[in-house]
Backbone as CSV, one residue per row, in Angstrom:
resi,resn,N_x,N_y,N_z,CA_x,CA_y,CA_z,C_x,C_y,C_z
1,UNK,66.395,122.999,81.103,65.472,124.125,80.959,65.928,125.330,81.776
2,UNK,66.086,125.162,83.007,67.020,125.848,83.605,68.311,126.629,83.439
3,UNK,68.896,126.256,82.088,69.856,126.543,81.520,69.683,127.493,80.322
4,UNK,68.633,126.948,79.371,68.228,127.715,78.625,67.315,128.580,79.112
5,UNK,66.881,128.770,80.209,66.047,130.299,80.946,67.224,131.404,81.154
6,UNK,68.396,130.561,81.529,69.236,131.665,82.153,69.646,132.384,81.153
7,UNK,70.246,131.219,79.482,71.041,131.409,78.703,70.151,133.080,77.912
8,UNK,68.967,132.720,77.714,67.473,133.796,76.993,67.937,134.874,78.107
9,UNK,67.611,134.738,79.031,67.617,136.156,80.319,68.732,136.619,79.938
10,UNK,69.825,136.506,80.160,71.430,137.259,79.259,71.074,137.747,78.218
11,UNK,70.545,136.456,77.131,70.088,137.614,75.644,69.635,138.620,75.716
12,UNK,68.658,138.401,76.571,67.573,139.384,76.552,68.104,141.007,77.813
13,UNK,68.833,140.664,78.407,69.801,141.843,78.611,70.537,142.709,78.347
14,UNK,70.929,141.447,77.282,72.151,142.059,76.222,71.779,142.597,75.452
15,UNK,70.434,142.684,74.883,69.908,143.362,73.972,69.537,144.667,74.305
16,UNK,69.296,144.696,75.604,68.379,145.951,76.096,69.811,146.491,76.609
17,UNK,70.532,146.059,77.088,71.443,147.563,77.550,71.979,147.880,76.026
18,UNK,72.346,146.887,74.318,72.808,147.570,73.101,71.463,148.807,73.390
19,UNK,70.534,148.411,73.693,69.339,149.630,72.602,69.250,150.631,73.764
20,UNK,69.591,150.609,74.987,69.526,151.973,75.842,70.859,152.745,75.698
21,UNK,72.085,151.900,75.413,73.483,152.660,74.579,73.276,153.480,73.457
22,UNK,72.133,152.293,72.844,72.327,152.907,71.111,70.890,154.411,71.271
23,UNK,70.052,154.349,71.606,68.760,155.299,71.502,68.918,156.811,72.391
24,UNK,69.694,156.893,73.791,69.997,158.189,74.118,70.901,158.635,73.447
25,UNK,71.958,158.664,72.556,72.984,159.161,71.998,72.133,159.512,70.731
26,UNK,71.503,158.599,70.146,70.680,159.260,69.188,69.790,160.449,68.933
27,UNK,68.687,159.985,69.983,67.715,161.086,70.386,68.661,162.380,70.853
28,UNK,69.588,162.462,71.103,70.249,163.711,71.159,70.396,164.230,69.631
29,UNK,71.371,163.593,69.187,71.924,163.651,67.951,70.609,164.168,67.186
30,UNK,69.736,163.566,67.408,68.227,164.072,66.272,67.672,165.678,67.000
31,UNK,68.209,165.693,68.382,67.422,166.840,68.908,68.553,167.681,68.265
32,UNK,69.316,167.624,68.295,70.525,168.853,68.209,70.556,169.505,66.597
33,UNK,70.073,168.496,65.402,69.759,168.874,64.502,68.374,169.722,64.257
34,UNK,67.205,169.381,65.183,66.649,169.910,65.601,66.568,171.477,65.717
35,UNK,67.090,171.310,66.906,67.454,172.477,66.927,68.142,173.865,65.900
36,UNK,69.505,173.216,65.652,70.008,174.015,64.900,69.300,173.734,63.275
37,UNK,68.202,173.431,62.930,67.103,173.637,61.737,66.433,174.727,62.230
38,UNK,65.984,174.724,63.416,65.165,175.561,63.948,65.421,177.388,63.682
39,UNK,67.030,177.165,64.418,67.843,178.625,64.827,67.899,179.103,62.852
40,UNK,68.379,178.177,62.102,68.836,179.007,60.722,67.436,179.371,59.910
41,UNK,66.328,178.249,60.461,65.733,178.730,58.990,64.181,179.428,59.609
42,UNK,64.111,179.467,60.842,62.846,180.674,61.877,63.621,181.983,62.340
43,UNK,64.773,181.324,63.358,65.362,182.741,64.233,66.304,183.270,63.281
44,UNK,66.946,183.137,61.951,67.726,184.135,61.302,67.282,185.030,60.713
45,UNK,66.039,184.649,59.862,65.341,185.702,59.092,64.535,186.508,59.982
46,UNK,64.324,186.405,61.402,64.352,187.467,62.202,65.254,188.112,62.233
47,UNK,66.452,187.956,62.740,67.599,188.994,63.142,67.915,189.445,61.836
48,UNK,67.564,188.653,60.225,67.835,189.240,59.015,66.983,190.859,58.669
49,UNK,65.199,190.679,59.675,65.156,191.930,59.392,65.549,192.856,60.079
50,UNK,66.005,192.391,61.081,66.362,193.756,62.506,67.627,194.425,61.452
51,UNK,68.310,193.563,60.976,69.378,194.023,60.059,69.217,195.109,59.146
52,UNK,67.935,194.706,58.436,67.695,195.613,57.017,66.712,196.426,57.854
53,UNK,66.329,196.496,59.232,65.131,197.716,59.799,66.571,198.879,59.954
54,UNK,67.592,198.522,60.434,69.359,199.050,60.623,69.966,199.737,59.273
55,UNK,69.368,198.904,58.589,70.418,199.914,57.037,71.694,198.935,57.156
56,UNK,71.444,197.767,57.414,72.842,196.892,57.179,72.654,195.756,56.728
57,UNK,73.759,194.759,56.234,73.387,193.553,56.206,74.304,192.823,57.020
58,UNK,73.863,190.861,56.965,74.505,190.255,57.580,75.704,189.792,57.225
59,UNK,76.849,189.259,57.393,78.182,189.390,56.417,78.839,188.229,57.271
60,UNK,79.736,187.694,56.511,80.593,186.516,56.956,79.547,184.917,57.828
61,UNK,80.044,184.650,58.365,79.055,183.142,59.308,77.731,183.279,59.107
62,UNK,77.424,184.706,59.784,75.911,184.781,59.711,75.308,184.612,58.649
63,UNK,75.705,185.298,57.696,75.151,185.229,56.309,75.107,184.118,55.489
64,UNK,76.305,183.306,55.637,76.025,181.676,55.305,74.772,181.342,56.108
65,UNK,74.748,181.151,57.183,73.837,180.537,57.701,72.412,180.923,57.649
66,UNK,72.254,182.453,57.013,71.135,182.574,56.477,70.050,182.275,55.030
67,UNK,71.514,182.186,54.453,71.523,181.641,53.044,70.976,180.286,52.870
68,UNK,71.564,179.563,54.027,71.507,177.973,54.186,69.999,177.869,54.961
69,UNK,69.504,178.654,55.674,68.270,178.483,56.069,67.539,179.011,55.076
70,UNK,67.509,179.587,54.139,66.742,180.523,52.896,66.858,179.455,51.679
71,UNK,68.014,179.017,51.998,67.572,177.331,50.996,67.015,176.485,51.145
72,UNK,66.509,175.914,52.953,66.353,174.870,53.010,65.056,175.149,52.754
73,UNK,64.518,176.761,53.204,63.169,176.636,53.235,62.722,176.874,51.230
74,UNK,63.495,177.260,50.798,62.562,177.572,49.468,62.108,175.798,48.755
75,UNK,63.353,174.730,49.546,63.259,173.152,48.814,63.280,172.786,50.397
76,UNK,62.010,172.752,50.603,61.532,172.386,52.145,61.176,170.448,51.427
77,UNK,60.143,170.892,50.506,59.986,169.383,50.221,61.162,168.581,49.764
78,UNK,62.393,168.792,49.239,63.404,167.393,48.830,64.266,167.616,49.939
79,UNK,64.385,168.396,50.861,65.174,168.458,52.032,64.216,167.504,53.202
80,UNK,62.972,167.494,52.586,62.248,166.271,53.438,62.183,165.154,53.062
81,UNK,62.450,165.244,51.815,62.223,163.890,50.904,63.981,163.359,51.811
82,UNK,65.078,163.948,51.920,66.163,163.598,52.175,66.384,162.812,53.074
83,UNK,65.871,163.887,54.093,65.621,163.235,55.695,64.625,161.865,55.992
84,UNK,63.594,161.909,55.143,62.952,160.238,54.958,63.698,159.281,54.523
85,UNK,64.615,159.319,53.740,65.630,158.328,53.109,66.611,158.078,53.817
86,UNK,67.219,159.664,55.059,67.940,158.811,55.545,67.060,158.042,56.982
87,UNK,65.952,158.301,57.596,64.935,157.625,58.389,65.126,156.639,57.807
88,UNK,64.413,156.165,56.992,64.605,154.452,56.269,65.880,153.864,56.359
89,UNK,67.088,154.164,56.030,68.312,153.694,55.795,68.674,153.419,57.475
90,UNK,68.315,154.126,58.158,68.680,153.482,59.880,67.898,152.775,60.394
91,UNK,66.623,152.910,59.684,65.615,151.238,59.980,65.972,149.980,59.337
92,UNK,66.472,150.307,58.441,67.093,149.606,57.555,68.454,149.096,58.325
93,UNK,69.107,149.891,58.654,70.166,148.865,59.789,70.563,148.424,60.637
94,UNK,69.040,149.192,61.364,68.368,148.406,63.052,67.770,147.260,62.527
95,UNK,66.712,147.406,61.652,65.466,146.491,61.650,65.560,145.349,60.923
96,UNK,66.769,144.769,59.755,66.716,144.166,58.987,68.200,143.146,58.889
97,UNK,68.216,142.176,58.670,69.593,141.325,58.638,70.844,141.664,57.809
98,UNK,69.856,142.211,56.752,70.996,142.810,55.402,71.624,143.936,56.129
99,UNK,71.060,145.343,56.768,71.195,146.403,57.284,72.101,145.746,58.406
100,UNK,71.842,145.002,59.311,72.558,144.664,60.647,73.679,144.331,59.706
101,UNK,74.057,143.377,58.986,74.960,142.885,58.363,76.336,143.699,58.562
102,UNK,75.398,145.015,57.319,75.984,146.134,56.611,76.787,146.873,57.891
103,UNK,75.857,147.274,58.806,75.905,148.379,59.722,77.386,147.191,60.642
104,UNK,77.086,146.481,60.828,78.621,145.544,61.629,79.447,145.499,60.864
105,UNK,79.579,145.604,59.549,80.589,145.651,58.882,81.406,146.727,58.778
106,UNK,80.677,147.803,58.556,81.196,149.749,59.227,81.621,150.106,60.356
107,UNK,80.894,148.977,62.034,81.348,149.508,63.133,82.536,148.604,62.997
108,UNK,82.742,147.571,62.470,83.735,147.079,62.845,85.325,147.502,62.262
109,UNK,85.249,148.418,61.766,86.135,149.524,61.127,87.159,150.196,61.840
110,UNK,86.183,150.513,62.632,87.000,151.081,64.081,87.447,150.649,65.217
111,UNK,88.557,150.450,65.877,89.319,149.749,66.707,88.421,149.390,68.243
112,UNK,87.168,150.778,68.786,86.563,150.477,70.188,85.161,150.189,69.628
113,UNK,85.084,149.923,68.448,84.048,149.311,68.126,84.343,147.887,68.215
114,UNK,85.540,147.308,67.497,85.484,146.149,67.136,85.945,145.316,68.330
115,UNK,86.970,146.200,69.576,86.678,145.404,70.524,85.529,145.209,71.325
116,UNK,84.571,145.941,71.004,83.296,145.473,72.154,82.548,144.718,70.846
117,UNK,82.536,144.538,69.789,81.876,143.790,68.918,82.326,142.108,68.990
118,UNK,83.686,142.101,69.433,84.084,140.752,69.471,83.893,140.448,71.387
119,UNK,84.176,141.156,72.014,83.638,141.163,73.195,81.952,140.331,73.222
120,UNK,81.388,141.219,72.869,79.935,140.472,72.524,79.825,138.897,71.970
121,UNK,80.618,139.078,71.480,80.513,137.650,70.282,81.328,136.908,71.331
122,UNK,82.196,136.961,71.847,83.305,136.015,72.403,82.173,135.469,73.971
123,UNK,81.193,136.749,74.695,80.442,136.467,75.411,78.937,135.437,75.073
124,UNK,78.560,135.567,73.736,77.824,134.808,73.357,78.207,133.061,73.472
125,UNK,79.486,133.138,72.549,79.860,131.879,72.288,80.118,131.644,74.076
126,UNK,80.593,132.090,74.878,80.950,131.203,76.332,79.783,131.119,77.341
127,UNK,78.781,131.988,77.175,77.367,131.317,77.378,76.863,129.728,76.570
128,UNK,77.001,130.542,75.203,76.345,128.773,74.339,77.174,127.687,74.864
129,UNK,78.727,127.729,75.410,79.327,126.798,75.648,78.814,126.229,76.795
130,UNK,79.099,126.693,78.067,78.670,126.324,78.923,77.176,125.370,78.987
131,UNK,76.015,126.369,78.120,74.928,125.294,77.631,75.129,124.298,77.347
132,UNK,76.231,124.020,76.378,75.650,122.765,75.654,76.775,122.145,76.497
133,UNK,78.081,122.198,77.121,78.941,121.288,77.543,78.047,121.265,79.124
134,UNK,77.082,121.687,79.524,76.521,120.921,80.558,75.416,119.957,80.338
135,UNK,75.217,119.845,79.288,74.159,118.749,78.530,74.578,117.874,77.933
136,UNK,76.318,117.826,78.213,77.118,116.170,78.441,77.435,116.472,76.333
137,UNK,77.018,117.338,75.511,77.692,117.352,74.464,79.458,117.340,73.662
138,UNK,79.497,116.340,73.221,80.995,116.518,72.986,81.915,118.141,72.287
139,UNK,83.216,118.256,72.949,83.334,119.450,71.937,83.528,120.174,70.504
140,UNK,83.172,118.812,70.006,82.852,119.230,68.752,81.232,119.152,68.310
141,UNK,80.370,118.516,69.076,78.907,118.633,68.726,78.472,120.452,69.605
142,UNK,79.579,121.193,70.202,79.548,122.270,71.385,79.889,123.150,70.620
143,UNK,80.953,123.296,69.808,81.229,123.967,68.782,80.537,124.214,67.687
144,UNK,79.955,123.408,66.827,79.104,123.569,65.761,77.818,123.837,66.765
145,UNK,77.107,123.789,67.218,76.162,124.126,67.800,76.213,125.327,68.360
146,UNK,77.499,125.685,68.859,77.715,127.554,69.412,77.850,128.264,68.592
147,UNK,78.271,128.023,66.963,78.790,128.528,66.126,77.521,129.386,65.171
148,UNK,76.369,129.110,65.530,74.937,129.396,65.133,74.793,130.524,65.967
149,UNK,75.395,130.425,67.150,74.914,131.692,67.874,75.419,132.763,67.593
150,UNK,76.461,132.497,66.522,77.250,133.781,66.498,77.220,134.805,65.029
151,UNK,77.211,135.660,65.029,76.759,136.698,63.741,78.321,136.698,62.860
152,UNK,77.796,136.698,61.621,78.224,136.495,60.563,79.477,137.402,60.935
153,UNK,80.930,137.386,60.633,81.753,138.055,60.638,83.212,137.420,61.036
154,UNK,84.667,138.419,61.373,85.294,138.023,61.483,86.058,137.071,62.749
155,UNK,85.010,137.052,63.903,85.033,136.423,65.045,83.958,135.093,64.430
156,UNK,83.464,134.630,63.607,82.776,133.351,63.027,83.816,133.210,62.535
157,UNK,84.446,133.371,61.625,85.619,132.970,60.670,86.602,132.234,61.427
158,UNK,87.202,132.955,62.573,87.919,132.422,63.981,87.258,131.122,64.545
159,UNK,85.736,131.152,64.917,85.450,130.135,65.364,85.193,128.589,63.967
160,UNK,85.059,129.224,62.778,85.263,127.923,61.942,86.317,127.074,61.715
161,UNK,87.573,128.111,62.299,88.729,127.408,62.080,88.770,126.840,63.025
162,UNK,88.732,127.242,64.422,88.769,126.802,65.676,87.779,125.192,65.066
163,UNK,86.555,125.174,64.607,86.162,123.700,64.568,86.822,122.659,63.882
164,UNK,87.451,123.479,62.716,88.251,122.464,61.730,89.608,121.448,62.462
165,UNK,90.205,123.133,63.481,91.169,122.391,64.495,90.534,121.381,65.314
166,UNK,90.091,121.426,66.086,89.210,120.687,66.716,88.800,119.236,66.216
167,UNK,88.025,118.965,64.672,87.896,118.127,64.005,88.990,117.780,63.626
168,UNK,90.496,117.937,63.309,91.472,117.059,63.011,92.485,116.716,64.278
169,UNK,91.546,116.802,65.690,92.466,116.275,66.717,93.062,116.953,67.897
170,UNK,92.699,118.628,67.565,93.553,119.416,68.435,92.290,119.690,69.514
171,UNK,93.074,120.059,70.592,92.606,120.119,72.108,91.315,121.412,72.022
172,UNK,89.918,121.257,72.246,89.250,122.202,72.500,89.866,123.790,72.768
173,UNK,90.586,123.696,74.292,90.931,125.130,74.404,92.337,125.532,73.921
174,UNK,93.421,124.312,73.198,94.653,124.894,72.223,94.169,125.749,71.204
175,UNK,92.613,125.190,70.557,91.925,125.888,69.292,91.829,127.076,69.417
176,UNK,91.099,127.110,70.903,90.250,128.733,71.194,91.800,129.460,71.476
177,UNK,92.675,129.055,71.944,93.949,129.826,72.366,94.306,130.438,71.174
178,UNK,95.214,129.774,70.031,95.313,129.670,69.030,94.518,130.473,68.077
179,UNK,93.355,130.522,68.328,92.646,131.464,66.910,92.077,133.222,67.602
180,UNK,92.589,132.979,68.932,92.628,133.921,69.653,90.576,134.375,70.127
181,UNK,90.205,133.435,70.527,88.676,133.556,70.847,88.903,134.172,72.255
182,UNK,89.386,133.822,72.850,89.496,134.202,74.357,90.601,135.111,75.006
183,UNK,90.813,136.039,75.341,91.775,137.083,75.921,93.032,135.265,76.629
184,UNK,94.179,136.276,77.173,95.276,135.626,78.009,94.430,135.371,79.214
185,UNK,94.008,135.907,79.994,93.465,135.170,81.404,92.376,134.272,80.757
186,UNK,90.972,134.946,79.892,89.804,133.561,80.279,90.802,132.325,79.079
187,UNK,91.310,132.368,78.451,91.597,131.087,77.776,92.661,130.117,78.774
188,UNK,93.623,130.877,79.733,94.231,130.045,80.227,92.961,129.572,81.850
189,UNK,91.925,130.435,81.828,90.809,129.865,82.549,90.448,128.637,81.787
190,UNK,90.268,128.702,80.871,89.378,127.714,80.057,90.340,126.423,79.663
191,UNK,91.542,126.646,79.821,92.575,125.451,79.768,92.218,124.844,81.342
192,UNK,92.417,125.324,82.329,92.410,124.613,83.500,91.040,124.193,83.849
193,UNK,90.133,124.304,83.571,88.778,124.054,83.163,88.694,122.355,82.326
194,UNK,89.281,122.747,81.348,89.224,121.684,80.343,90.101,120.490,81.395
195,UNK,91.066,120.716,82.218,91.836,119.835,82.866,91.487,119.146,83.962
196,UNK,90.800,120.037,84.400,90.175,119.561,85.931,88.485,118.980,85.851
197,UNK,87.997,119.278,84.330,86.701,118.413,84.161,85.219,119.099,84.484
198,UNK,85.941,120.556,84.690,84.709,121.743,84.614,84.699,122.634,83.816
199,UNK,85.068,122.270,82.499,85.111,123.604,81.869,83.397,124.170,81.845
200,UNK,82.422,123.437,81.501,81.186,123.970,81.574,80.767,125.164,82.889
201,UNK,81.541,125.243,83.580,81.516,125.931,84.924,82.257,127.273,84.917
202,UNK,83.534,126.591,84.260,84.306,127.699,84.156,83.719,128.792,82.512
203,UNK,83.364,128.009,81.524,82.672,129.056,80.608,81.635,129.643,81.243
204,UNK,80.779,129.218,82.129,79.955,130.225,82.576,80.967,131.280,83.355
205,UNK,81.505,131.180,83.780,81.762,132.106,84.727,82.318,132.840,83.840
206,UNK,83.177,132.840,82.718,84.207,133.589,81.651,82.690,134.631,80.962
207,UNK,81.501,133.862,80.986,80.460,134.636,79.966,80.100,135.999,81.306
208,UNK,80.053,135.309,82.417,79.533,136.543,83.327,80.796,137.498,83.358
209,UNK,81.835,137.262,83.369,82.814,138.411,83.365,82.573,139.392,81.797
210,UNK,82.577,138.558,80.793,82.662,139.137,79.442,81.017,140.416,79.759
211,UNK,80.055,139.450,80.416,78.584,140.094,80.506,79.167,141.593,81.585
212,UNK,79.807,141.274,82.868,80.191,142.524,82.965,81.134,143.261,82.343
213,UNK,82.282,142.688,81.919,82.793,143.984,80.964,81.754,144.652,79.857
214,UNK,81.129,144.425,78.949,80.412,144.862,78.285,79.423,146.066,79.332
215,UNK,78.874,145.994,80.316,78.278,146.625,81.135,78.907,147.734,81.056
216,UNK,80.198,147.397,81.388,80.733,148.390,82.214,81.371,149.384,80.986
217,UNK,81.536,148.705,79.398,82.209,149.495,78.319,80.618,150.033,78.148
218,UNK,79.615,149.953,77.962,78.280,150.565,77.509,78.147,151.734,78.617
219,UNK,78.170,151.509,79.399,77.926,152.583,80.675,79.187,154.165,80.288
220,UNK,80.837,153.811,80.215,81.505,154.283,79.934,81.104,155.338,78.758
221,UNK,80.997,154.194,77.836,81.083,154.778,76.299,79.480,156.275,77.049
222,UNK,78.045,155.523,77.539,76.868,156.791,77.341,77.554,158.353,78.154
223,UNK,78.980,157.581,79.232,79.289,158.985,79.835,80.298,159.845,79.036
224,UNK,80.726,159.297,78.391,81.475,160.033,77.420,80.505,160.751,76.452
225,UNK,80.047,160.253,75.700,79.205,160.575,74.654,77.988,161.770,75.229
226,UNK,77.420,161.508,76.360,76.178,162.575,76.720,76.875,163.991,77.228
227,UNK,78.066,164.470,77.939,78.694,165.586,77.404,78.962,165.827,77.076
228,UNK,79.748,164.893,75.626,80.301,165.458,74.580,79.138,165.940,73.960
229,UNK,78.073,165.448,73.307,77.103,165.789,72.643,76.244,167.169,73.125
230,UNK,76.307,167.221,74.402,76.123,168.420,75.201,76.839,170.245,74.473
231,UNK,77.839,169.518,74.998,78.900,170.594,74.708,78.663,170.883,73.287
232,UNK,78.786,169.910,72.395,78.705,170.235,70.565,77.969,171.223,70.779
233,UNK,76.490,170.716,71.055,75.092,171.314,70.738,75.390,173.162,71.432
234,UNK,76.213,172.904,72.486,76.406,174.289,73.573,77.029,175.653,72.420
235,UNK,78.074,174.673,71.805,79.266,175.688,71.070,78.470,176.240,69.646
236,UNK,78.028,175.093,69.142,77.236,175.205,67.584,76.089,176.200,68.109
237,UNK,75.009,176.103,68.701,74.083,177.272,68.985,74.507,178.391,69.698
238,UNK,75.766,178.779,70.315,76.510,179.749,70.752,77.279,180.507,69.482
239,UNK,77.568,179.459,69.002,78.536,180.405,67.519,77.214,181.077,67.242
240,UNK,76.134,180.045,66.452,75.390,180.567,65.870,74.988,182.452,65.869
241,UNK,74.462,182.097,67.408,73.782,183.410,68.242,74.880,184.705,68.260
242,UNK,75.840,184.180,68.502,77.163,185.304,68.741,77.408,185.540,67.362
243,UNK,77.260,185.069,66.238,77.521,185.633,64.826,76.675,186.845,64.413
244,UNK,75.435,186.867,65.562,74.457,187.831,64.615,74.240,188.520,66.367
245,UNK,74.390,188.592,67.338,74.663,189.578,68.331,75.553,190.112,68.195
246,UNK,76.771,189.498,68.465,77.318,190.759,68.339,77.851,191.766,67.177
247,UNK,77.616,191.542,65.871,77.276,192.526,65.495,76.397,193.322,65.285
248,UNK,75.143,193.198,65.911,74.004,193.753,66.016,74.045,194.430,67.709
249,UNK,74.981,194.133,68.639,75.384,194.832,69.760,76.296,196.072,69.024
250,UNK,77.037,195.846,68.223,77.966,196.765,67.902,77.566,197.985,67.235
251,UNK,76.329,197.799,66.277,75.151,198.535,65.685,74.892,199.459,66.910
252,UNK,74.043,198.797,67.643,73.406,199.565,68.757,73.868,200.500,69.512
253,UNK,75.537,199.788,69.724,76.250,201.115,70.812,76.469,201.847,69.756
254,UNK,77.162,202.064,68.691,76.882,203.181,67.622,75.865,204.141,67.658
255,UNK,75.237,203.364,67.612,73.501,204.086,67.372,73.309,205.526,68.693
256,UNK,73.898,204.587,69.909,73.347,205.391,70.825,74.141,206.478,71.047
């Protein structure tokens, strides 16, 4: 019981630092659109009349972007209808198995996705191990039983073969070596483990390292991402503003 408290408390960690990674990068991302909805389709057709109060019009950037706010508002309703569909479609691949499915199948596309995706998975399975090989289970009743813990994909595929090896004779950690479950250090951890009659000891300890690397790639990845997203939002509402100042500065010193 003790084991399975600890094994839940990790889950339940692991879950909450994915959704504090995944929800500030978002809530930006939604504010920044936000925003720049705001600037094209309220603050342009202001500076559109300072324009025509001038005897001029707006020309080049600006004028797209007034155009594009003068569209969104005349089809305000299917530009909302849009934005609900795509609302649903990201509940849809937070909230649902098909969507999770889908949505792991896209991150895993990309190379620093798919190493912290198998990261995860490789940390799951050496938690479940440790569980069940301290509850005296053989490693093949340890294997099929860890193999549940793990989400559908190409790190399951790895671990089915890994059981098949396993079931026709080959050494627990030759399998995991072999189908490549474990980096060069924790698998040759997990060989001397298997030798000396602790591997259950030593997979825990391989899951707390995997539990801090993941920490430490989630932490990384929000500092990268919260100034980059910064900066976007800085340059995009700066173009914006500077498309229709300064030629409306340039008006003025004329004028005077």
């Amino acid at each position: 019981m003790d084991s399975l408290a600890d094994y839940y408390e990790k889950e339940a960690n692991l879950a909450q630092t994915i959704k504090h990674a995944v929800t500030y990068p978002l809530i930006m991302v939604v504010m920044m659109i936000l925003v720049i909805l705001i600037l094209i389709t309220q603050v342009m057709p202001v500076f559109y009349q300072v324009f025509q109060q001038l005897g001029t019009e707006m020309t080049g950037f600006s004028r797209i972007l007034l155009l594009t706010g003068q569209f969104l508002n005349r089809h305000f309703t299917v530009f909302a209808c849009v934005l609900a569909v795509m609302a649903l479609f990201v509940i849809f691949l937070t909230k649902f198995s098909k969507g999770q499915k889908l949505a792991r199948a896209l991150l895993y596309r990309f190379a620093k996705t798919r190493e912290l995706s198998d990261e995860i998975s490789a940390y799951r399975f050496s938690s479940g191990m440790a569980l069940t090989l301290s509850s005296g289970l053989t490693p093949e009743e340890c294997l099929l039983k860890t193999l549940n813990l793990t989400e559908e994909g190409p790190f399951r595929r790895r671990l089915d073969r890994c059981c098949h090896l396993v079931s026709e004779g080959s050494p627990l950690c030759q399998a995991l070596l072999d189908e490549g479950i474990f980096t060069d250090v924790y698998a040759r951890m997990a060989v001397i483990g298997s030798r000396t009659g602790v591997l259950d000891e030593v997979m825990h300890t391989i899951a707390g390292q995997y539990e801090s690397d993941i920490d430490e790639r989630f932490c990384s990845m929000i500092a990268k991402v919260e100034p980059a997203l910064v900066i976007i939002l800085s340059l995009i509402v700066g173009a914006i503003l500077l498309s229709v100042m300064l030629p409306l500065m340039g008006m003025m010193s004329s004028l005077s």
